[in-house]
MARGU-940021 format. One line per 10 residues: number of its first residue (from 0); for each residue x, y, z of C-alpha. Coordinates in steps of 0.2 Angstrom, whole numbers, plus 5000, padded with zeros to 4 digits. Layout:
<rs>
NUM = X Y Z  ... $
</rs>
This chain:
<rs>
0 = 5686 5418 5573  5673 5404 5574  5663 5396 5560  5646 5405 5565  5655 5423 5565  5662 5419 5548  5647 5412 5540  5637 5429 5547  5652 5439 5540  5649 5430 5523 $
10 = 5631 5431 5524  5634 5450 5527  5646 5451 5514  5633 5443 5500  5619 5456 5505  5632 5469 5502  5635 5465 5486  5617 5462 5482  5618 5481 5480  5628 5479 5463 $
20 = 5612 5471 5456  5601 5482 5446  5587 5488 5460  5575 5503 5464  5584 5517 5473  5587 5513 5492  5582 5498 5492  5595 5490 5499  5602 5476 5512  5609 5491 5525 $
30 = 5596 5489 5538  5597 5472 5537  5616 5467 5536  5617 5478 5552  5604 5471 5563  5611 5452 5558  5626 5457 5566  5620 5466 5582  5607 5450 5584  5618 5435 5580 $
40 = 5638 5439 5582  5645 5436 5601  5661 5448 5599  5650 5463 5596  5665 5473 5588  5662 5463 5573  5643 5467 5569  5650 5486 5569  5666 5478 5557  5659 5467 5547 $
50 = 5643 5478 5539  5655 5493 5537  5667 5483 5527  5655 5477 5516  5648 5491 5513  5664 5500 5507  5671 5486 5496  5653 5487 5487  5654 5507 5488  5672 5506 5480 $
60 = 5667 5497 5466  5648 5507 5465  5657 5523 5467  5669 5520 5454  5664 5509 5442  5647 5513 5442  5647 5531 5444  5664 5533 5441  5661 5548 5428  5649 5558 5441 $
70 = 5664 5558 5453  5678 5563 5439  5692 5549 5446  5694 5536 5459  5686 5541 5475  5688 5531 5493  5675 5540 5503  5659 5548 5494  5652 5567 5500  5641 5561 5514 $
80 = 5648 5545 5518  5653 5548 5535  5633 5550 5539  5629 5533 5530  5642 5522 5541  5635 5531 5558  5619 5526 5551  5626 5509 5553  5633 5510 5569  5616 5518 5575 $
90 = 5608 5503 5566  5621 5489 5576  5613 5499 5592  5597 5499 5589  5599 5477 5587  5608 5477 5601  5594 5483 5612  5579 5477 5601  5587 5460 5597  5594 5451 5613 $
100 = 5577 5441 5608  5577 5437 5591  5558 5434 5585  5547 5441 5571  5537 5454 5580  5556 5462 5586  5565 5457 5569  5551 5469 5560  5550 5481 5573  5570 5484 5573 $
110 = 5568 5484 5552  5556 5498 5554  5567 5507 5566  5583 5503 5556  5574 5512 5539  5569 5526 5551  5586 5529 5558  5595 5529 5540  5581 5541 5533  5584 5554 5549 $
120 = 5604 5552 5548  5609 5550 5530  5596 5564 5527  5600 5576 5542  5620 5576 5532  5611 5579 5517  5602 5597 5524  5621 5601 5533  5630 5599 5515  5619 5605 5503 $
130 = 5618 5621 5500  5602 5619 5492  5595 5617 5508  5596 5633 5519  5602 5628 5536  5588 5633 5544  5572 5622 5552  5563 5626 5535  5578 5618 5527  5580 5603 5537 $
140 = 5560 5600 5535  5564 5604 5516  5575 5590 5514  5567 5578 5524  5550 5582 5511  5563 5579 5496  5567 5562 5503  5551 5557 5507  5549 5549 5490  5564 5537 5493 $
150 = 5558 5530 5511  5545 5520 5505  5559 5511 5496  5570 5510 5511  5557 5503 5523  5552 5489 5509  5570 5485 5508  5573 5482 5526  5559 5473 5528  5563 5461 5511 $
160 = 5582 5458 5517  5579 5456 5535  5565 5442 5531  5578 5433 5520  5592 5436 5530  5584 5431 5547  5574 5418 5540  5588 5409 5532  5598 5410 5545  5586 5403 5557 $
170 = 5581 5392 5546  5600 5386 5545  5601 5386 5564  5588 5374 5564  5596 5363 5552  5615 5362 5559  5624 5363 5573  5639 5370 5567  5629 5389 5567  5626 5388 5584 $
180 = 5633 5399 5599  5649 5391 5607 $
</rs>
């Protein structure tokens, strides 16, 4: 592994663990962390890797430190997870496509599309597993209504870790070689 794929492993990493940081539900580095990856990492295995690891050390500790009581002992995978990390991996894609060019107008667009993806996947596992929501289309469009509320805060935090993240990798591209592409 070069320096570049592990200061964007690190970087990854620290957005992560933002998460353990008192903030407003869903907003959080997920978009962000993904489409970092997808955009800057040359072994593309690793921007699938490296945000799904990050995400599961910070969800060990959440999950059981956290909200250790909810879950009633020590718990590796969460109800649900399994749609939060393909929301990731749909995220990874969606960079790949939308950031072989990385510039503002496609670093917001892929932001807005990442909050998007998360809201329909993580949501869409939601209306399958809870039997609150019949599984019908009145359901799905039920749940969907429910989460509406936390979207706002989803999209903000996209956008607010993807202009941090980008920016201050750019900005560290421009102010050392070391970062650049082999």
């Amino acid at each position: 592994m070069n320096k570049r794929t592990l200061v964007i492993g690190g970087v990854i990493l620290a957005a992560a663990l933002s998460r353990l940081i008192p903030h407003p539900l869903n907003f959080a580095p997920l978009g962000a962390m993904s489409l970092l990856g997808a955009a800057y990492l040359s072994d593309k295995k690793f921007a699938f890797i490296f945000p799904m690891v990050a995400y599961f050390v910070t969800d060990l500790f959440i999950n059981n430190i956290v909200y250790g009581a909810y879950y009633g002992g020590f718990t590796l995978f969460t109800p649900g997870f399994g749609w939060i990390y393909g929301a990731i991996a749909a995220i990874v894609l969606i960079g790949f496509v939308v950031l072989k060019k990385v510039t503002l107008p496609r670093v917001i667009g892929s932001s807005l599309l990442a909050s998007i993806a998360f809201f329909v996947i993580s949501n869409f596992g939601v209306w399958l597993s809870d039997p609150d929501y019949p599984l019908n289309a009145a359901g799905l469009i039920l749940c969907y209504e429910m989460a509406l509320p936390f979207f706002k805060n989803t999209v903000m935090g996209d956008l607010a870790y993807s202009a941090i993240l980008f920016g201050g990798f750019e900005f560290a591209l421009s102010k050392t070689t070391v970062l650049q592409k082999a």
